[in-house]
C-alpha positions as CSV (number, residue, x, y, z in Angstrom):
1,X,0.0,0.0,0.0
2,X,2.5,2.2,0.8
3,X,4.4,1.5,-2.3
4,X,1.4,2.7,-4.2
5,X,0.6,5.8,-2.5
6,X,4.5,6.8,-3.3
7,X,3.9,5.9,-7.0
8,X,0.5,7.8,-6.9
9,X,2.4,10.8,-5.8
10,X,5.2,10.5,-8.2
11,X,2.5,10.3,-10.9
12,X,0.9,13.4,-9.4
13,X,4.4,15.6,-9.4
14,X,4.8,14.7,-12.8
15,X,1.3,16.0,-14.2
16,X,2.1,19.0,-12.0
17,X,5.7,19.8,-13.4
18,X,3.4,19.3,-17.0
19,X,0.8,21.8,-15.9
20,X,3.6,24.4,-14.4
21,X,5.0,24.4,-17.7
22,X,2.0,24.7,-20.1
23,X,0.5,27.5,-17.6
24,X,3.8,29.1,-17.3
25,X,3.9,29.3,-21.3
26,X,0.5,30.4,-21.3
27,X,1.1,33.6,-18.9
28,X,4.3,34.3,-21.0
29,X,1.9,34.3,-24.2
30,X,-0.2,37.0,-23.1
31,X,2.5,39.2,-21.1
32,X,5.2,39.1,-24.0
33,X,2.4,40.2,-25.9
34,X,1.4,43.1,-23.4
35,X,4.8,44.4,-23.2
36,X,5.5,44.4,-26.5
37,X,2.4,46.6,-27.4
38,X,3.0,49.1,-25.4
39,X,4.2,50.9,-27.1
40,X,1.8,50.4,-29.9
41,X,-1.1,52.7,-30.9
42,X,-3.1,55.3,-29.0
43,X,-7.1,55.8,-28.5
44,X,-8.2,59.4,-28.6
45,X,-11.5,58.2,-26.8
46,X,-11.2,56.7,-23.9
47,X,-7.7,56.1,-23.2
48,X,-6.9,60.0,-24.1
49,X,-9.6,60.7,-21.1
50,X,-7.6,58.9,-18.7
51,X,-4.5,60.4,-19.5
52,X,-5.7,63.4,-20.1
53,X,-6.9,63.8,-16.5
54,X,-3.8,62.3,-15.1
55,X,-1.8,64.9,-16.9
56,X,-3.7,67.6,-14.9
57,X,-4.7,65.2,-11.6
58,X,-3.6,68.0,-9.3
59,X,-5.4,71.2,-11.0
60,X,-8.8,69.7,-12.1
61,X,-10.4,68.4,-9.5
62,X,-14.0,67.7,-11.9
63,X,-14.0,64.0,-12.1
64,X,-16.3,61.3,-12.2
65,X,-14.1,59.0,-9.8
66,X,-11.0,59.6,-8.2
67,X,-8.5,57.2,-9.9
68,X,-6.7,60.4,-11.3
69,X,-5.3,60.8,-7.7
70,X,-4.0,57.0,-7.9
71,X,-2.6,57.4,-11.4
72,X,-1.8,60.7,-12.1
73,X,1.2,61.1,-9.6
74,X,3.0,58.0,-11.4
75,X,2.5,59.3,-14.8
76,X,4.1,62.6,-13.2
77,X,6.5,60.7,-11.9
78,X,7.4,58.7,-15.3
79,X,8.2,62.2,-16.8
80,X,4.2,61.8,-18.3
81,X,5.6,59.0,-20.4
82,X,2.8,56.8,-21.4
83,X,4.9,53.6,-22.4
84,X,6.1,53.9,-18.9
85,X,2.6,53.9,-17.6
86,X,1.1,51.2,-19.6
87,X,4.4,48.9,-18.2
88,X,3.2,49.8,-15.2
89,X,0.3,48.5,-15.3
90,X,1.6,45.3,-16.8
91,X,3.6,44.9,-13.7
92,X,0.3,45.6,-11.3
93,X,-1.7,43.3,-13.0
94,X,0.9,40.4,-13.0
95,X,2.2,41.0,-9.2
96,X,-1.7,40.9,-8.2
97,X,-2.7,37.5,-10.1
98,X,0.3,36.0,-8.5
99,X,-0.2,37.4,-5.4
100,X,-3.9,36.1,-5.7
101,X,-2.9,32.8,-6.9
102,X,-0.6,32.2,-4.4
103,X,-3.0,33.0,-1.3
104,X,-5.3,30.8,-2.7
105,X,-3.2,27.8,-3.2
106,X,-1.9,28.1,-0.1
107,X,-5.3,27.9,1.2
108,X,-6.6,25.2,-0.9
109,X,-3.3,23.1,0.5
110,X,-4.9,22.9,3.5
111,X,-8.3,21.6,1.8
112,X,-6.4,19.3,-0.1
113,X,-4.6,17.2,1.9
114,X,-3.5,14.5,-0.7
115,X,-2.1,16.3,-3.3
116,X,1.9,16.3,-3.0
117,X,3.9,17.6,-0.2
118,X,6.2,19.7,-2.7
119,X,6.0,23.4,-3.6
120,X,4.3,22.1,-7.0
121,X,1.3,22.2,-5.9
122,X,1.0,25.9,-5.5
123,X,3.3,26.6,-8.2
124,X,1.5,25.1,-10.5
125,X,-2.1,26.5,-9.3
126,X,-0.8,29.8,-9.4
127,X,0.5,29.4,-12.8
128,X,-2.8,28.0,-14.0
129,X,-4.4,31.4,-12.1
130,X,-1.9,33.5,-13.7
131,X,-2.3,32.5,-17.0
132,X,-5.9,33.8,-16.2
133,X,-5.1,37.1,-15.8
134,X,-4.7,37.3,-19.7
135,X,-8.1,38.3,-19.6
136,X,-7.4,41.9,-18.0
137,X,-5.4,42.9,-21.6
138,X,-8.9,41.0,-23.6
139,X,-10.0,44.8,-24.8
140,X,-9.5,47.4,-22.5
141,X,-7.2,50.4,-23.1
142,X,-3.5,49.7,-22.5
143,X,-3.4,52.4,-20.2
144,X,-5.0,52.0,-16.7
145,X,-8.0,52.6,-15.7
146,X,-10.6,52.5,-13.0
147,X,-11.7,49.8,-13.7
148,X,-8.0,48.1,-13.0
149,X,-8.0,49.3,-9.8
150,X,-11.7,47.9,-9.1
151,X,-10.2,44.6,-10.5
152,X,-7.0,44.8,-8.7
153,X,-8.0,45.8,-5.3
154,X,-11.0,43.0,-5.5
155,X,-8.3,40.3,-5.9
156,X,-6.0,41.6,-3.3
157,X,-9.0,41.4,-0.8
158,X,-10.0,38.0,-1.7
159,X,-6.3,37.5,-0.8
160,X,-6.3,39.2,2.2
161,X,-9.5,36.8,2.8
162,X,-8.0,33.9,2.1
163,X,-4.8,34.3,4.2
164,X,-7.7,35.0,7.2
165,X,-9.1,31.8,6.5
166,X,-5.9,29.8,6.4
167,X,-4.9,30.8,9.8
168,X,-8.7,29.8,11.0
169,X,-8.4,26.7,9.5
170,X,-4.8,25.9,11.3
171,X,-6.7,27.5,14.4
172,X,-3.5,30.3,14.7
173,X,-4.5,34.3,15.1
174,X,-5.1,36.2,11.8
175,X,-1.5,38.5,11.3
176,X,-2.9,41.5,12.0
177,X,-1.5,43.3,8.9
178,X,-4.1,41.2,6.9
179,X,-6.8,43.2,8.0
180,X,-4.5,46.6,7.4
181,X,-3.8,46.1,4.3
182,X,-7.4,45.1,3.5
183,X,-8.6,48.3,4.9
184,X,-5.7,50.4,3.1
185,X,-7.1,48.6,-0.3
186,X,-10.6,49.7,0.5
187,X,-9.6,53.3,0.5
188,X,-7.8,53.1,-2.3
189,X,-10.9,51.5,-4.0
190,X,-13.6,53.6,-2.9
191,X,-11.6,56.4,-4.3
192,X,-11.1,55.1,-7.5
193,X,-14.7,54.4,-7.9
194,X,-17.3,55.3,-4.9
195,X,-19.6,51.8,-6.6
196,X,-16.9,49.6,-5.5
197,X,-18.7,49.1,-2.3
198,X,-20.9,46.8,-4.0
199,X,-18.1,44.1,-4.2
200,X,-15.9,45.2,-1.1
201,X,-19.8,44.6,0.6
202,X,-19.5,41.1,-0.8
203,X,-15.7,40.1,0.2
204,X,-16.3,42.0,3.5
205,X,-19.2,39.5,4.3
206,X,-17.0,36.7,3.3
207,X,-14.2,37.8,5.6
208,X,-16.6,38.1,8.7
209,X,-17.8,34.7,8.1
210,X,-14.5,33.8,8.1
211,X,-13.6,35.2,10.9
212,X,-16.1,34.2,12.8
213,X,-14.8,30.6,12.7
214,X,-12.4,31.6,15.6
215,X,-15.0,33.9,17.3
216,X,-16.8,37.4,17.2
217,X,-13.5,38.7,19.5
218,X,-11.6,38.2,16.0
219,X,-14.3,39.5,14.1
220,X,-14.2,42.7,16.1
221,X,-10.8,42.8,15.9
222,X,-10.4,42.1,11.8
223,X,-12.9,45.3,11.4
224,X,-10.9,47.7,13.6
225,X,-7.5,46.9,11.9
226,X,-9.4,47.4,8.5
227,X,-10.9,50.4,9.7
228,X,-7.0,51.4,11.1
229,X,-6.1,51.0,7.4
230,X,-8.7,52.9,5.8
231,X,-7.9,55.9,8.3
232,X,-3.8,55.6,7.1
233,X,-5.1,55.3,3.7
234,X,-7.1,58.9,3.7
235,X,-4.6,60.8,5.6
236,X,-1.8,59.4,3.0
237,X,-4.2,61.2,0.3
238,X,-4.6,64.1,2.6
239,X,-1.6,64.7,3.5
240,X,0.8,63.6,-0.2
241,X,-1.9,64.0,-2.6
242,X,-4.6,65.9,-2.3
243,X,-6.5,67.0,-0.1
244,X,-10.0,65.2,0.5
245,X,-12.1,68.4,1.0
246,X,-11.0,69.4,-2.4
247,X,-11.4,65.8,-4.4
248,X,-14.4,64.7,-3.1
249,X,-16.4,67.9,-3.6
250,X,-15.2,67.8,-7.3
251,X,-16.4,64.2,-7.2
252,X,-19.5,65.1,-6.0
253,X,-20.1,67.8,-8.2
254,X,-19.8,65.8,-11.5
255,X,-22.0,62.8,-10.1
256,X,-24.7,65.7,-9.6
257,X,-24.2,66.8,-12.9
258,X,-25.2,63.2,-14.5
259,X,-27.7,62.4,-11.3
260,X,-30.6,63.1,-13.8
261,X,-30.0,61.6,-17.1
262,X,-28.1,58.7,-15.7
263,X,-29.2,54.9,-15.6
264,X,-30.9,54.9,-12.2
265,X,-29.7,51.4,-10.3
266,X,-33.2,49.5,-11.5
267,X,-32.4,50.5,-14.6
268,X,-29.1,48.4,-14.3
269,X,-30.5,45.8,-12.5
270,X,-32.1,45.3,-15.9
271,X,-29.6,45.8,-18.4
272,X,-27.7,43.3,-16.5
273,X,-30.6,40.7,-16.0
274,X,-31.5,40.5,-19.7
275,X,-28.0,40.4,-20.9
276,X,-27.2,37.6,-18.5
277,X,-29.9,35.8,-19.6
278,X,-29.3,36.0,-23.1
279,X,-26.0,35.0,-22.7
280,X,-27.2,32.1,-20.5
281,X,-29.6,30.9,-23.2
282,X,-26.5,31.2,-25.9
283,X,-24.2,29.1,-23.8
284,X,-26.6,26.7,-22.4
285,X,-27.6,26.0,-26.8
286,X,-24.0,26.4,-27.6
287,X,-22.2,24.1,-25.3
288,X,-25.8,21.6,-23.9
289,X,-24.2,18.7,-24.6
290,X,-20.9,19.2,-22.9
291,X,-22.8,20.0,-19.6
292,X,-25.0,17.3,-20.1
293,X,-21.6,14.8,-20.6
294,X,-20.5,16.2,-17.7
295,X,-23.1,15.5,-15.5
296,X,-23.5,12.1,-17.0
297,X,-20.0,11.6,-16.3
298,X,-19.8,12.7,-12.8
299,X,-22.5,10.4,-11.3
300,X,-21.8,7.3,-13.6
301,X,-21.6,4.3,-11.3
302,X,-22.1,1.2,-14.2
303,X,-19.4,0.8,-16.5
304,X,-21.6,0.9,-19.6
305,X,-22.8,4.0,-18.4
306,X,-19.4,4.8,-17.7
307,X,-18.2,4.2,-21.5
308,X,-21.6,6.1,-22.2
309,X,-20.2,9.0,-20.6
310,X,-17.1,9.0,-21.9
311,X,-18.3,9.0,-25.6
312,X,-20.6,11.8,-25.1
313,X,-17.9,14.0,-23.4
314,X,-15.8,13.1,-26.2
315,X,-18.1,14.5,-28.6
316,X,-19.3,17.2,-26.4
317,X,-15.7,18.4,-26.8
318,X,-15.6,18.4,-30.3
319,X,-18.7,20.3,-31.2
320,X,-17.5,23.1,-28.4
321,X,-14.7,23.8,-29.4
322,X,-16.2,23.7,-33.2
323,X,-18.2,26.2,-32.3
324,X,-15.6,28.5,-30.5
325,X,-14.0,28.4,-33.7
326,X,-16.7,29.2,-35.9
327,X,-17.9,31.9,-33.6
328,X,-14.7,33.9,-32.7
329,X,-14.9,32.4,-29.2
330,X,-11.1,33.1,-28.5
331,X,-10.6,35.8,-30.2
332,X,-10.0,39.6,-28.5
333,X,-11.7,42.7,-28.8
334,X,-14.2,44.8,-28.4
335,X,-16.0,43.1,-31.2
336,X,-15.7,39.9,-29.8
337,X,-16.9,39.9,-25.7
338,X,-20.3,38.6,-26.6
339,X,-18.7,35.9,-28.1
340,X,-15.5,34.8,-25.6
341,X,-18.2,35.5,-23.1
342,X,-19.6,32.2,-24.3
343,X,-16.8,30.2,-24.0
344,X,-15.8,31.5,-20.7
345,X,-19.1,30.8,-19.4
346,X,-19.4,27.7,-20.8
347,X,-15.8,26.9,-18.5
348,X,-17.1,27.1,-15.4
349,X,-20.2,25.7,-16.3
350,X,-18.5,22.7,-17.0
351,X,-16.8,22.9,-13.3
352,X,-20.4,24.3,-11.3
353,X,-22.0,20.7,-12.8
354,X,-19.3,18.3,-11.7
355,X,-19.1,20.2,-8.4
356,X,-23.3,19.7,-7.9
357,X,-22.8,16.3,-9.7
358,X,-20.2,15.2,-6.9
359,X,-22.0,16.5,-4.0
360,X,-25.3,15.0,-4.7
361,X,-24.4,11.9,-5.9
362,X,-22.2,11.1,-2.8
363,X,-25.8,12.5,-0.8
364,X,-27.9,10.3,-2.3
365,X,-25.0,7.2,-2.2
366,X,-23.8,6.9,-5.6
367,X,-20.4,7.6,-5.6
368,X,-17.8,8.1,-3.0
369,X,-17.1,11.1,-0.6
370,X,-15.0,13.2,-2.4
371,X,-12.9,16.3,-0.7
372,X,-15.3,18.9,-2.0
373,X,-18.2,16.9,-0.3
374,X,-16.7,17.5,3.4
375,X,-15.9,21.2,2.8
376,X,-17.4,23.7,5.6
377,X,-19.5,26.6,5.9
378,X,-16.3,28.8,5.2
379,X,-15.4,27.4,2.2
380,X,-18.2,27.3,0.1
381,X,-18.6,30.8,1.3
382,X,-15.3,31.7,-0.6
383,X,-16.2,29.4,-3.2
384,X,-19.2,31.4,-3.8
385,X,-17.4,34.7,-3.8
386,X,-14.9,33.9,-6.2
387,X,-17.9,32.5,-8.5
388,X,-19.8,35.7,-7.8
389,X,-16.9,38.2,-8.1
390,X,-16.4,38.7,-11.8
391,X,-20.4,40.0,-11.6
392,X,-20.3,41.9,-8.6
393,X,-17.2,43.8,-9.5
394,X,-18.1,45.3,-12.6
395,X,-21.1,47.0,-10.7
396,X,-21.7,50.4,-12.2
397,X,-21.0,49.9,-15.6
398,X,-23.7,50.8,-18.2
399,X,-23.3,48.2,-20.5
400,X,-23.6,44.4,-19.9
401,X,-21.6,43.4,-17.1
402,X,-19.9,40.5,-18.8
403,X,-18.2,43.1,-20.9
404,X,-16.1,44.0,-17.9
405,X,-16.8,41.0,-15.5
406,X,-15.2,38.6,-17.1
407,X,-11.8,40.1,-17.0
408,X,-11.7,38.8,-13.7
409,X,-11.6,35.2,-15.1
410,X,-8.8,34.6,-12.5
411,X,-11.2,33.8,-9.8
412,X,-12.9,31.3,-12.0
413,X,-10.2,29.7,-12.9
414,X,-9.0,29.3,-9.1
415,X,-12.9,27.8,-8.6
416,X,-11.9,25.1,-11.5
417,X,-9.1,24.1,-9.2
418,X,-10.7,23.9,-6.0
419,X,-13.2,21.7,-8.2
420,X,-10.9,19.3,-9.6
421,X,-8.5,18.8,-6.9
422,X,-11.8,17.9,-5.1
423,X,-13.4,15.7,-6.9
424,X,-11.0,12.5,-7.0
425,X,-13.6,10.2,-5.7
426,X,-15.8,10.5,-9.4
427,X,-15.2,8.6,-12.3
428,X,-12.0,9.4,-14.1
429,X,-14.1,10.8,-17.0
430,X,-15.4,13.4,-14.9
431,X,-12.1,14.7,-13.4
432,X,-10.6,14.3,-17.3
433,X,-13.6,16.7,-18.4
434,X,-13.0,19.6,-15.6
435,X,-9.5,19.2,-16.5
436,X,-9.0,19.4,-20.0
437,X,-12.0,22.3,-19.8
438,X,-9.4,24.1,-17.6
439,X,-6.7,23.8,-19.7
440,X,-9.1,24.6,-22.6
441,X,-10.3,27.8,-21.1
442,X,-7.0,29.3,-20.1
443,X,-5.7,28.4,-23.7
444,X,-9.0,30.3,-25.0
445,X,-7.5,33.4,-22.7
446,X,-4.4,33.4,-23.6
447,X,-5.5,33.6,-27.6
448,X,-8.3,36.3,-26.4
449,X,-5.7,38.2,-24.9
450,X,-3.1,37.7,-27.5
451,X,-5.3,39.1,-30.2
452,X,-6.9,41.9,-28.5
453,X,-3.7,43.5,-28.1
454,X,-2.2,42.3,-31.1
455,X,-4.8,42.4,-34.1
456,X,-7.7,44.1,-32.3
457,X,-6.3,46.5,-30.0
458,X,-8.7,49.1,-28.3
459,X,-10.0,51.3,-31.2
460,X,-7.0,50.8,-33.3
461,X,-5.5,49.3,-36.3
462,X,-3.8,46.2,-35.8
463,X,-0.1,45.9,-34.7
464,X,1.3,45.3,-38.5
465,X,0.0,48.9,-39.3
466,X,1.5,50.7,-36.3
467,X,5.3,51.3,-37.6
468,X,5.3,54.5,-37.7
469,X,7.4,56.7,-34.8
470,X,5.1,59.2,-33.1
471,X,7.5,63.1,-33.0
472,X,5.5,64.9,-30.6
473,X,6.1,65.2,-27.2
474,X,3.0,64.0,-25.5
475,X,3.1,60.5,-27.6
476,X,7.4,60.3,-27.0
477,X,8.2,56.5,-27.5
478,X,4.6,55.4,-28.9
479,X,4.3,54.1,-33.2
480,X,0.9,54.8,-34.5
481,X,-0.3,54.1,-38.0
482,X,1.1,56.9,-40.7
483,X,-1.7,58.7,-41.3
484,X,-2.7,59.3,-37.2
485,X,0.9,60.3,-37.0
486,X,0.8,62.4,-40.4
487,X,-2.4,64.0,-39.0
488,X,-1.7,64.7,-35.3
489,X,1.7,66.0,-36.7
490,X,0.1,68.4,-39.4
491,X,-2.6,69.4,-36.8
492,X,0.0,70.4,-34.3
493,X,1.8,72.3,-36.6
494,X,-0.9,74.4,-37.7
495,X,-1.9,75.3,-34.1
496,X,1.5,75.7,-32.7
497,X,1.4,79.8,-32.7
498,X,-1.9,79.4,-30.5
499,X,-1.0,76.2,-28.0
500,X,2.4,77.8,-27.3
501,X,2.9,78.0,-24.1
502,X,1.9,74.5,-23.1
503,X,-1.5,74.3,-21.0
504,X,-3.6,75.8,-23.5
505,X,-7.3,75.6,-22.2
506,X,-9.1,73.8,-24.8
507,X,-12.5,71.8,-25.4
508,X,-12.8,69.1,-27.7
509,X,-16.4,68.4,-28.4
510,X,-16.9,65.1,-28.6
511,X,-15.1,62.2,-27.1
512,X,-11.4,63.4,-28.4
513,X,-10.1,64.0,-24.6
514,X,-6.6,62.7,-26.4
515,X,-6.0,65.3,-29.3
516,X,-5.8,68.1,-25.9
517,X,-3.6,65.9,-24.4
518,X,-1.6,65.5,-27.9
519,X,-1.6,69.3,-28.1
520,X,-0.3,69.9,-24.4
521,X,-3.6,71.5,-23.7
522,X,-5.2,71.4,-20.5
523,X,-9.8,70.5,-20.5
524,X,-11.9,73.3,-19.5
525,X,-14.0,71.6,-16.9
526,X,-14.4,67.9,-16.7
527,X,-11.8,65.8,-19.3
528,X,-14.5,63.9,-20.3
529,X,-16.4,65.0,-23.5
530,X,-19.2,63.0,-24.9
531,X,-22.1,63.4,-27.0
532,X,-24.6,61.6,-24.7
533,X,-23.9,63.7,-21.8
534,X,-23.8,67.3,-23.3
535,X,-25.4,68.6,-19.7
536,X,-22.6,67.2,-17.9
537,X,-20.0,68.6,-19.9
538,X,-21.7,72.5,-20.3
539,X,-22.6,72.1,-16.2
540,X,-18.6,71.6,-15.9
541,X,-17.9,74.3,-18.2
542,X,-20.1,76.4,-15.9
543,X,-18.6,74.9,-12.7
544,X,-15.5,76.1,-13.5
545,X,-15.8,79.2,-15.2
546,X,-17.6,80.6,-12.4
547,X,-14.9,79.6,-9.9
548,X,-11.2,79.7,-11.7
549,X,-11.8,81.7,-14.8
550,X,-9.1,80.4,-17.2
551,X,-6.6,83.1,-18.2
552,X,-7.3,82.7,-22.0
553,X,-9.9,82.1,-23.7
554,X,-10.0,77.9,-25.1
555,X,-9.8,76.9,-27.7
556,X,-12.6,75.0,-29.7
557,X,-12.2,71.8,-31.5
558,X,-15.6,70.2,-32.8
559,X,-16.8,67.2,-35.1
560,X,-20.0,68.1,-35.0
561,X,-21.8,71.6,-34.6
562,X,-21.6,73.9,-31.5
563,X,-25.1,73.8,-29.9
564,X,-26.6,76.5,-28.7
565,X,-26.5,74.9,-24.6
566,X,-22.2,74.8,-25.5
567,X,-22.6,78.3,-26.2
568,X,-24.4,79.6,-23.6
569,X,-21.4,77.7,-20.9
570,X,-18.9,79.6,-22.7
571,X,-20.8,82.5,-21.6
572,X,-20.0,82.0,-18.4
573,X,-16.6,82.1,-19.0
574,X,-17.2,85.6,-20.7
575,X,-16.5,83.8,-24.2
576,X,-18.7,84.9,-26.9
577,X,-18.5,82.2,-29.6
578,X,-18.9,85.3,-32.2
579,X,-15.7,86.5,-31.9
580,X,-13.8,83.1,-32.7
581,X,-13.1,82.0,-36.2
582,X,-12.1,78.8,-38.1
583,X,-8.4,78.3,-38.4
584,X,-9.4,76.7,-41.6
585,X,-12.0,74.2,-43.5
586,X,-12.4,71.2,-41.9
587,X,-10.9,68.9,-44.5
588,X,-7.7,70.8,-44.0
589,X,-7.6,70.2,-40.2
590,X,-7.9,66.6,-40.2
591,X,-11.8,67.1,-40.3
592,X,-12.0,68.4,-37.2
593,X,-13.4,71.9,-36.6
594,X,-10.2,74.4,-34.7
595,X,-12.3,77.5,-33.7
596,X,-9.4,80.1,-32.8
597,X,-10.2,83.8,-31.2
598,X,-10.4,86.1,-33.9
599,X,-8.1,88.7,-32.0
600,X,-5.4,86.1,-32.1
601,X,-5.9,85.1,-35.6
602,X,-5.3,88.9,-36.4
603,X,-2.1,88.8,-34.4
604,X,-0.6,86.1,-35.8
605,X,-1.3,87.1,-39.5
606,X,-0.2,90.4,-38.9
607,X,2.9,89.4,-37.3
């Protein structure tokens, strides 16, 4: 007997030194691929908003969240070097996944007694987790975000959970700079984005049942160590980087502006609820007989129904991954969330049914107790949070929550191995399914990653076209394609008489936030610009004419009309639109409208 258990654990350190590797390549698919793009491309839209308002994250306090405090003092400190930001962010997404995966393998060792004794284990489950993390680059912006820090911070609290529950479970005292550093992250969260405490709520809960397993004296003490941290965290921002009376008013201010056009919460409730369904029902017709081999497969008892099984997961796998194939189910993007959403889904679907399958069927006496069968009320707790997280985190968002959800695949993947690690006692076509799934999924992530960054990058042509070397200062380092560069260049030049010094005020009407920050200008009111939310932008315009003037009058640049509400905010600012004049016909300015004060315009052609 003994001789068989060492061979069973030989056996076992050898699939493990295999899945180390083909995760470790995985990872290094996706994070060559980051680091080589970053210096690839830029997005006038939405990544020029971001960087826009970390250019000026200490003179304009109008924002929507607060993650220019977080970001804006690195850019500052990378000399306002964008490839140096985007690196950064690389780095912060890596260090967190790992960080992440490692907390919860080192928990899930002590669930799981008989997997090997070696470091392998949580090598190689951290490796599977990072490979995960692929999904983070799927089709967001290269430069951060809040929704990074919403993603980030979630994970490091789940960490900071899962460290508390691996002391209760060896019955020792919770370190008591878990809790600190849980609290610090909470600050740091709420700033970033005030609807984060949807999800910090959720892993809060989790961490008081958790806490609770070694009494409500540890639960009290958990909450005043977080609530220690939270305090250091808002007199760090009060005291090194701005100061809070002065942030959250400005906060405040531009939520009020979008308070009445907004989606109210019920009206989320139901863009998310319909989406989700949909993209139940697409999964569910898409991938029905994978499940259903699955389930077949986990409670088989009778070897014919055994072989049954096995035949129908065989072909269950074929015709999914056909139809990931044919449907652009691993392929990056904007374009292509609905789609990888499917395939995703359709992942942990596969690992929810052998998890039930295993549970019941041991319940009812068909099949032997497995590990996941004798799990307590603490685990399934966490189990439950990690399924729920990739949802709950992307709280907020107007569109359908999978589009940002499910770049927290991480904690799905970490649920897959907590599911087959747990589930020895099942037939061997069960535990084969979950597995190959896994590997499936993260292989499905890594492409998804892989060619959002490569040949669908946010809003941009794909890599092959970007070759050529940006010259203006504001892009230093970046390659775009040769007509942005040809036209940001051109543009530049033409206004160069105007924008000199840097700082210009300027307003670009609508959703080009990056051609101010290309032309060292500074936004007039709020960075963001867009053409659903012309009363938020005209309010901020109002805001902060009537408070801080600017010294010159902006400068206009327009793709569409001026309306008559843009006019009157400009008012404010004692700007009368009838004394500015087109620099020149639109075609001729890179068919944008450049409205320049006609006083200047006489200057300079005089001079």
């Amino acid at each position: 007997m003994s001789t068989l258990r060492v061979v069973l654990r030989d056996r076992r350190s050898v699939l493990l030194v295999g899945v180390l590797v083909v995760a470790a390549g995985l990872a290094a698919w996706w994070i060559v691929a980051a680091a080589q793009s970053a210096n690839r491309g830029f997005d006038i839209t939405d990544e020029g908003y971001y960087l826009l308002s970390y250019r000026w994250w200490d003179s304009n306090p109008l924002a929507l969240t607060g993650v220019q405090y977080l970001y804006g003092p690195v850019f500052e400190w990378f000399g306002y070097d964008i490839v140096k930001l985007r690196v950064f962010r690389l780095v912060t997404v890596v260090f967190v996944h790992l960080l992440f995966g490692y907390s919860f393998m080192r928990w899930l060792r002590g669930r799981r007694p008989g997997m090997p004794r070696s470091i392998l284990f949580e090598l190689a489950g951290t490796a599977l987790i990072l490979a995960a993390g692929g999904m983070s680059f799927a089709w967001l912006p290269l430069s951060p975000g809040y929704n990074d820090v919403i993603l980030l911070g979630a994970l490091t609290l789940l960490s900071c959970v899962l460290w508390m529950a691996t002391a209760v479970d060896r019955d020792r005292q919770v370190p008591f700079w878990v809790p600190v550093v849980a609290g610090l992250v909470i600050g740091v969260m709420v700033l970033a984005k005030w609807t984060s405490v949807v999800v910090i709520g959720l892993i809060v809960l989790a961490a008081v049942v958790v806490l609770a397993g070694r009494g409500w004296r540890s639960v009290a003490r958990g909450i005043l160590l977080a609530l220690g941290g939270l305090a250091v965290t808002a007199l760090v921002v009060q005291l090194f980087v701005v100061r809070l009376n002065v942030a959250i008013p400005g906060i405040i201010t531009v939520n009020k502006f979008i308070a009445g056009t907004s989606y109210t919460p019920a009206d989320l409730l139901q863009i998310y609820w319909s989406s989700g369904i949909k993209l139940l029902g697409r999964t569910l017709q898409a991938h029905w007989l994978l499940l259903l081999a699955t389930a077949l497969a986990t409670i088989a008892r009778w070897r014919w129904l055994r072989l049954t099984a096995a035949v129908l997961v065989v072909a269950g796998l074929v015709i999914s991954v056909r139809h990931v194939l044919a449907g652009d189910g691993a392929l990056g993007g904007s374009q292509h969330t609905g789609a990888y959403a499917q395939t995703l889904l359709a992942a942990v679907l596969v690992a929810v049914v052998a998890a039930a399958g295993a549970v019941i069927t041991y319940r009812v006496g068909v099949t032997e107790c497995s590990r996941l069968s004798r799990e307590n009320t603490r685990t399934w707790v966490i189990l439950a949070v990690l399924v729920l997280l990739p949802f709950v985190q992307a709280f907020g968002t107007n569109t359908p929550l999978y589009t940002i959800g499910f770049n927290a695949f991480a904690t799905w993947a970490a649920v897959m191995i907590a599911v087959l690690t747990g589930i020895w006692a099942t037939p061997v076509a069960a535990r084969a399914t979950v597995g190959l799934v896994l590997v499936g999924a993260l292989v499905a992530t890594a492409s998804i990653a892989y060619t959002g960054l490569i040949d669908y990058p946010y809003r941009s042509v794909g890599r092959s076209q970007l070759t050529q070397a940006a010259t203006l200062p504001a892009l230093k380092g970046l390659y775009l394609s040769e007509p942005m560069e040809q036209n940001f260049t051109k543009l530049a030049g033409e206004l160069r008489p105007y924008t000199e010094p840097g700082g210009r005020p300027m307003l670009a009407f609508d959703k080009m936030a990056g051609l101010v920050l290309v032309l060292d200008g500074r936004p007039l009111g709020e960075a963001w610009v867009a053409p659903k939310e012309r009363d938020r932008t005209d309010a901020g315009i109002e805001e902060v004419c009537r408070k801080n003037p600017p010294p010159r009058p902006p400068l206009l640049l327009l793709n569409r009309l001026i309306s008559l509400e843009d006019i009157a905010a400009l008012d404010t600012c004692r700007v009368d639109f009838r004394d500015y004049d087109l620099l020149a016909p639109p075609q001729q300015t890179i068919g944008v409208q450049v409205w320049i004060p006609k006083a200047e315009r006489s200057a300079t052609t005089t001079g």
